[in-house]
C-alpha positions as CSV (number, residue, x, y, z in Angstrom):
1,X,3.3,43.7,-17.8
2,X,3.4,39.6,-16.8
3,X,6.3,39.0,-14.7
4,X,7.2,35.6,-14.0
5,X,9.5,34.1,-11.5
6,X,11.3,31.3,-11.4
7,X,10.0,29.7,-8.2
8,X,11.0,26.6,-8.9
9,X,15.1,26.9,-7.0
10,X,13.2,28.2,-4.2
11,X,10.1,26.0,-3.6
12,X,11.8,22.2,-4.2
13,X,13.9,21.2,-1.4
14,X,17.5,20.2,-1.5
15,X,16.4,16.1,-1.3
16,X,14.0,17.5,-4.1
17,X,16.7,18.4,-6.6
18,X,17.9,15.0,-6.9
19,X,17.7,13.6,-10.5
20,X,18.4,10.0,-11.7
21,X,21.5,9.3,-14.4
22,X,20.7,7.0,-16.5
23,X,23.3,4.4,-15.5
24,X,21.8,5.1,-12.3
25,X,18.4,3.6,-13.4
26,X,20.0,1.2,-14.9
27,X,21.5,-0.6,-11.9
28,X,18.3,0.3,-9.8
29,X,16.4,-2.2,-12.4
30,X,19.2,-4.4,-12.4
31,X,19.5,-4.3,-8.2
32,X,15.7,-5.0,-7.9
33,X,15.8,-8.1,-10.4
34,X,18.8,-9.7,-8.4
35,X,17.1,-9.0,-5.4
36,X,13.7,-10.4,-6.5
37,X,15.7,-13.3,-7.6
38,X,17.2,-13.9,-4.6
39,X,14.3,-13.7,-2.7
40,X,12.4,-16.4,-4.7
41,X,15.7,-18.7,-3.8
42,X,15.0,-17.8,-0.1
43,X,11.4,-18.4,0.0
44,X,12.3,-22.0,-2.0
45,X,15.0,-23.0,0.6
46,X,13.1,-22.2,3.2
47,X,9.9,-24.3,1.9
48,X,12.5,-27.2,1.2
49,X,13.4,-27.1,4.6
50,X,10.2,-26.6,6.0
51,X,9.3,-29.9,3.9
52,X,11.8,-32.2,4.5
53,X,11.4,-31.4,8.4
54,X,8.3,-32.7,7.7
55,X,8.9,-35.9,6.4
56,X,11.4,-36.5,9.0
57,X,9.2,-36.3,12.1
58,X,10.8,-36.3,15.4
59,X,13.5,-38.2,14.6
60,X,17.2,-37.0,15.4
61,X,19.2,-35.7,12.4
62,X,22.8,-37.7,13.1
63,X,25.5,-34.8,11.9
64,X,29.4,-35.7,11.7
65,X,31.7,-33.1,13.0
66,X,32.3,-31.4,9.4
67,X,28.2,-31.2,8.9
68,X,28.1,-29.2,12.4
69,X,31.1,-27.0,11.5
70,X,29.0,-25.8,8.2
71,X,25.7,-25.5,10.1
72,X,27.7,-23.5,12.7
73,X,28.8,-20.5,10.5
């Protein structure tokens, strides 16, 4: 006589059990899009900046007060 167990409680951990809802994969998909998005903004701001540092050399950027308040935060 074949007896078979059910191993499979016993041999899967408890971060093992773990299953995905679907409205849980869908706002995984939807968090990795945003985030790819916004990283693609970040890498362009950052290669604006880098550019138009560039083109202004060494010269001194002339800020009024309200400019260095917004740069400040």
């Amino acid at each position: 006589m074949l007896m078979i167990q059910d191993v499979s409680f016993h041999t899967i951990g408890p971060s093992m059990k773990f299953i995905l809802q679907s409205w849980q994969l869908f706002f995984i998909i939807i968090a990795d899009g945003v985030n790819k998005q916004q990283q693609e903004v970040i890498e362009y701001l950052r290669t604006e900046s880098q550019v138009l540092k560039e083109k202004l050399g060494k010269k001194r950027i002339l800020l009024n007060d309200d400019q260095r308040r917004r740069l400040a935060v």
